[in-house]
C-alpha positions in Angstrom: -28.0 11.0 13.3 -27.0 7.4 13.7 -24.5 5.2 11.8 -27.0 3.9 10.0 -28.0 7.0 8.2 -26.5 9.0 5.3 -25.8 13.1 5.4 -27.7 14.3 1.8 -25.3 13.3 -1.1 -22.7 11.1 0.5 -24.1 7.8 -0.2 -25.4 4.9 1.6 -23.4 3.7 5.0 -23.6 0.6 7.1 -26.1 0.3 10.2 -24.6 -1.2 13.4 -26.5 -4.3 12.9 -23.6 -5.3 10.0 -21.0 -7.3 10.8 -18.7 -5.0 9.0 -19.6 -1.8 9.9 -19.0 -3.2 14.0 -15.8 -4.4 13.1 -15.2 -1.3 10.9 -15.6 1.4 13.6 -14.6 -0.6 16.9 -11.5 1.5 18.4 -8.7 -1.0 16.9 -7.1 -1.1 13.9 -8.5 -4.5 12.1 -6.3 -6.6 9.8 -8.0 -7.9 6.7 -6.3 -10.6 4.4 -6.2 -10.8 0.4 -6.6 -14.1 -0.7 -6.7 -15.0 -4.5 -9.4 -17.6 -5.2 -8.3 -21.0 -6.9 -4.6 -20.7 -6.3 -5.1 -24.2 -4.7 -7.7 -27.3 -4.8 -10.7 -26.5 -2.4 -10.1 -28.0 0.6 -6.5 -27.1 0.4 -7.9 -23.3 0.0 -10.3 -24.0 3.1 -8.1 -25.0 5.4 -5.5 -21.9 4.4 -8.6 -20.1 5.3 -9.5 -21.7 8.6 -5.6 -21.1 9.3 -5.5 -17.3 8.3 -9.2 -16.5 10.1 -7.1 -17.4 13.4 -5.3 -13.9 13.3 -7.3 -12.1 10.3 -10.7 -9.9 11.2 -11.9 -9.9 7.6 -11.2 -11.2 4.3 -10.6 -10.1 0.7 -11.2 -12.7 -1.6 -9.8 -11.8 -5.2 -11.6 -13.2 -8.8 -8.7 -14.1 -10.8 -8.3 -12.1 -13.7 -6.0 -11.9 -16.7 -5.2 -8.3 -16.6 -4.7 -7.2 -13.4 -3.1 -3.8 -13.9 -3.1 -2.7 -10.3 -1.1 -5.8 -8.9 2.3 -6.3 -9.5 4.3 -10.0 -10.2 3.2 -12.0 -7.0 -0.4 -11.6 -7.1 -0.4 -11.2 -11.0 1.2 -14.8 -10.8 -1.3 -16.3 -8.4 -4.1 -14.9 -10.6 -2.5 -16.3 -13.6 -2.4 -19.7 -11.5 -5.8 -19.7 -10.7 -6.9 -19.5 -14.4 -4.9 -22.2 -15.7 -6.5 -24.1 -12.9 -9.8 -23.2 -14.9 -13.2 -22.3 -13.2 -12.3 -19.3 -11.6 -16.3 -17.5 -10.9 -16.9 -21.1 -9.4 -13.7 -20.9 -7.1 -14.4 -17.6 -6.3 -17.7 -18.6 -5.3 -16.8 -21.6 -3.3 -13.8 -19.1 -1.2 -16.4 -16.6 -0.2 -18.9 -19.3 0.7 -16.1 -20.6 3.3 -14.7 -17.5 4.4 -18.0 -16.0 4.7 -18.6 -18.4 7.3 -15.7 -17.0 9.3 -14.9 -13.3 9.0 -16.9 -10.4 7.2 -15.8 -11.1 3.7 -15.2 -8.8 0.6 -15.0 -9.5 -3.0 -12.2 -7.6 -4.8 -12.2 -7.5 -8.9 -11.9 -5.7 -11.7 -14.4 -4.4 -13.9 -13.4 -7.0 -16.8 -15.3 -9.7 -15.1 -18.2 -7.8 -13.8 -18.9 -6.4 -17.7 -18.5 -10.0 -19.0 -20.7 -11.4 -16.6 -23.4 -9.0 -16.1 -23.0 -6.4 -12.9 -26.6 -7.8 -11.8 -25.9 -11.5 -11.9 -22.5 -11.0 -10.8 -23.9 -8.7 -7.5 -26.5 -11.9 -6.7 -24.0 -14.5 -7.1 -21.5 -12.8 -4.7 -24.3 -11.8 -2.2 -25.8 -15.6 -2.3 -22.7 -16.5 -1.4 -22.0 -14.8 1.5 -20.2 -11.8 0.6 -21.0 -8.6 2.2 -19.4 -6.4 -0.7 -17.7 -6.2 -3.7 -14.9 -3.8 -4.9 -14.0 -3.3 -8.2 -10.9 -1.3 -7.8 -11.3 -0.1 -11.8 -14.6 0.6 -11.4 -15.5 3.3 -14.7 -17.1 6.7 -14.0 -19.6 5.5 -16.6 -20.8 2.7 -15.1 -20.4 3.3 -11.8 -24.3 3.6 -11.2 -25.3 0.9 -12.8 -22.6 -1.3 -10.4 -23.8 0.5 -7.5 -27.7 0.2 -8.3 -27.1 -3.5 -9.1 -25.1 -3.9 -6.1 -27.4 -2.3 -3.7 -30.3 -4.4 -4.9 -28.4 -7.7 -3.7 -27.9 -5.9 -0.8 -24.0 -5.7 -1.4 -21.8 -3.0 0.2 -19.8 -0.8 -2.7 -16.0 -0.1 -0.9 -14.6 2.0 -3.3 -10.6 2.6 -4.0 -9.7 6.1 -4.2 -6.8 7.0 -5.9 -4.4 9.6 -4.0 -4.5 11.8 -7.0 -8.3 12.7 -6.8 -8.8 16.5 -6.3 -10.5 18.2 -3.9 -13.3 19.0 -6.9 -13.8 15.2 -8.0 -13.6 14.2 -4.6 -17.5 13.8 -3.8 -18.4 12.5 -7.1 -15.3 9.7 -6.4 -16.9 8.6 -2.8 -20.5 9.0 -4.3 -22.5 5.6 -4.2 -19.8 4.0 -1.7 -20.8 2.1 1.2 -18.9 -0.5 3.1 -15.7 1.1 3.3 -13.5 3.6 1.7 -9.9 2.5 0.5 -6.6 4.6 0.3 -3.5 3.3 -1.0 -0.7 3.2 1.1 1.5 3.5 -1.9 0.8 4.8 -5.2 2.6 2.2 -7.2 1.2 -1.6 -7.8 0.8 -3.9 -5.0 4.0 -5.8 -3.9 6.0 -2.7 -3.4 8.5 -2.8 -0.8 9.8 0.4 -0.9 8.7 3.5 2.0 5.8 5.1 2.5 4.6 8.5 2.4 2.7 8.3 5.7 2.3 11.8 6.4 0.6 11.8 2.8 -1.3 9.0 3.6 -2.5 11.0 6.9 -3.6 13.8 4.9 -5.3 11.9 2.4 -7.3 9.7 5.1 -8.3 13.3 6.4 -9.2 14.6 3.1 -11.6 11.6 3.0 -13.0 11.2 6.4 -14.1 14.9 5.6 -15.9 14.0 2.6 -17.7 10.7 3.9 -18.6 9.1 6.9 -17.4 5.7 5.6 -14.2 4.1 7.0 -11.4 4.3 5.7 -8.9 1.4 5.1 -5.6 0.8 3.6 -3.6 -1.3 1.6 -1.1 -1.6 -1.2 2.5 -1.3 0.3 2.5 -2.0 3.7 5.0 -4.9 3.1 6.1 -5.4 6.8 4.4 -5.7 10.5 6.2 -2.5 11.4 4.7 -0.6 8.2 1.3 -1.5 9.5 2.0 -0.7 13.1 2.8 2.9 11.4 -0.3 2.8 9.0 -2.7 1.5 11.5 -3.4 4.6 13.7 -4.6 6.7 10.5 -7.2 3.6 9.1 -9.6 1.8 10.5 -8.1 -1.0 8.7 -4.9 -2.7 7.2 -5.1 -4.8 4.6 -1.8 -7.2 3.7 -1.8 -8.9 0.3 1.3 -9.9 -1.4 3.2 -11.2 2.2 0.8 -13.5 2.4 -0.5 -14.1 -1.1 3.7 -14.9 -1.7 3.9 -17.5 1.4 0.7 -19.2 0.0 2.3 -19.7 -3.3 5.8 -20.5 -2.4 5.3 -22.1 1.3 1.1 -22.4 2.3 2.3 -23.5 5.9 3.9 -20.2 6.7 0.9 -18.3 5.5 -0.5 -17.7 9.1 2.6 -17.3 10.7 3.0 -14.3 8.4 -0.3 -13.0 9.0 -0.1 -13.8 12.7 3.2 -11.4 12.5 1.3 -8.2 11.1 -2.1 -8.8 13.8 0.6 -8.9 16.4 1.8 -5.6 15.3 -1.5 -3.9 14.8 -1.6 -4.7 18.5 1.7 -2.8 19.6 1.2 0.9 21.8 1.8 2.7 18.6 -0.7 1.5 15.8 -3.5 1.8 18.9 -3.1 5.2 18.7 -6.0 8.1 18.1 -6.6 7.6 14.2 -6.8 10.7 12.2 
């Protein structure tokens, strides 16, 4: 079977022709950067992007959005900046369009903006953009086909977050119409936390779902520090940092690549290059 093709009932999965998919399953850990769209004018936000592409191998970019249950007070704040700043589809938009142009580039949302703006236009305005998925991290059971149908037609990769908590029973139906990437929390609480991690739960939930899908698996939500990641990064195929960097972009844009420059360093160290689970 090659990568490009799909065991019966696990859902589409990347060929080795995407630019995801190669950066996905080469034998390092990636880093990937969340980046709130509209926290700053647009060439401000372009050249924060040109900065962070220097150490970051993909980006997140995330549609501002008034209830943002998942996130905790930093990126809840940046979101909440973007919208007073108005626009925030079009700044969306305009990000992916530039960081498109220099790493692989994901859309994270909620489902609050996809249901007010139509799943299908929403999926062709992303993908004509540049994006090569979309995740909407509160994606509901009942509408999950519908998102994956209209995201599949505009030839959009479907990452999906699955929550720790999933059994072993709901398990195929959560990972069902995924492509792109799977995600795993590193920490169960909203993003921002600083607190430590459960890694060998985190090990034996990346198992759990490398046995269920072929799709990589990535991680994100809690890995506050370069040394957290260094311990994350040999059980993912990916790290993804969000609030350091979302924080320094708010408070101090300059320092912004120096903190993501930190965590790529670590993801480099003997330890995170270890055999992933």
């Amino acid at each position: 079977m090659t990568s490009g093709d799909s065991p019966a009932g696990k859902g589409p999965t990347l060929t080795t022709a995407d630019p995801l998919h190669t950066l996905l399953t080469q034998p390092r850990c990636s880093l990937g950067v969340f980046v709130p769209a509209g926290l700053h004018p647009v060439s401000a936000e372009r050249r924060h992007l040109d900065q962070l592409a220097q150490a970051a191998d993909l980006f997140e970019v995330g549609l501002a959005t008034e209830d943002a249950v998942l996130d905790g007070p930093v990126i809840q704040s940046a979101y909440h900046r973007a919208l007073r700043r108005g626009n925030v589809l079009d700044a969306a938009v305009r990000a992916v369009e530039h960081a498109a142009g220099l790493r692989p580039t994901v859309v994270m949302t909620y489902w609050e903006p996809v249901r007010r703006h139509g799943p299908e236009y929403l999926a062709r305005l992303f993908a004509d953009a540049g994006a090569a998925g979309v995740m909407v991290v509160d994606l509901p059971a009942d509408q999950a086909a519908r998102w994956h149908d209209a995201a599949r037609e505009a030839g959009l990769r479907t990452p999906r977050l699955i929550p720790r908590t999933t059994t072993d029973t709901s398990l195929p139906a959560a990972v069902a119409g995924a492509s792109g990437w799977l995600y795993a929390p590193a920490s169960t609480a909203p993003t921002g936390y600083q607190g430590a991690l459960d890694l060998p739960a985190l090990g034996h939930f990346t198992r759990r779902l490398r046995g269920a899908s072929p799709l990589p698996v990535v991680s994100g939500v809690g890995i506050s520090t370069p040394a957290l990641a260094a311990r994350v990064a040999p059980v993912v195929d990916a790290v993804v940092i969000g609030t350091p960097v979302v924080r320094a972009l708010a408070t101090a844009p300059g320092r912004a690549a120096e903190v993501t420059a930190s965590f790529a360093q670590a993801l480099h160290t003997p330890a995170s290059l270890e055999t992933r689970a």
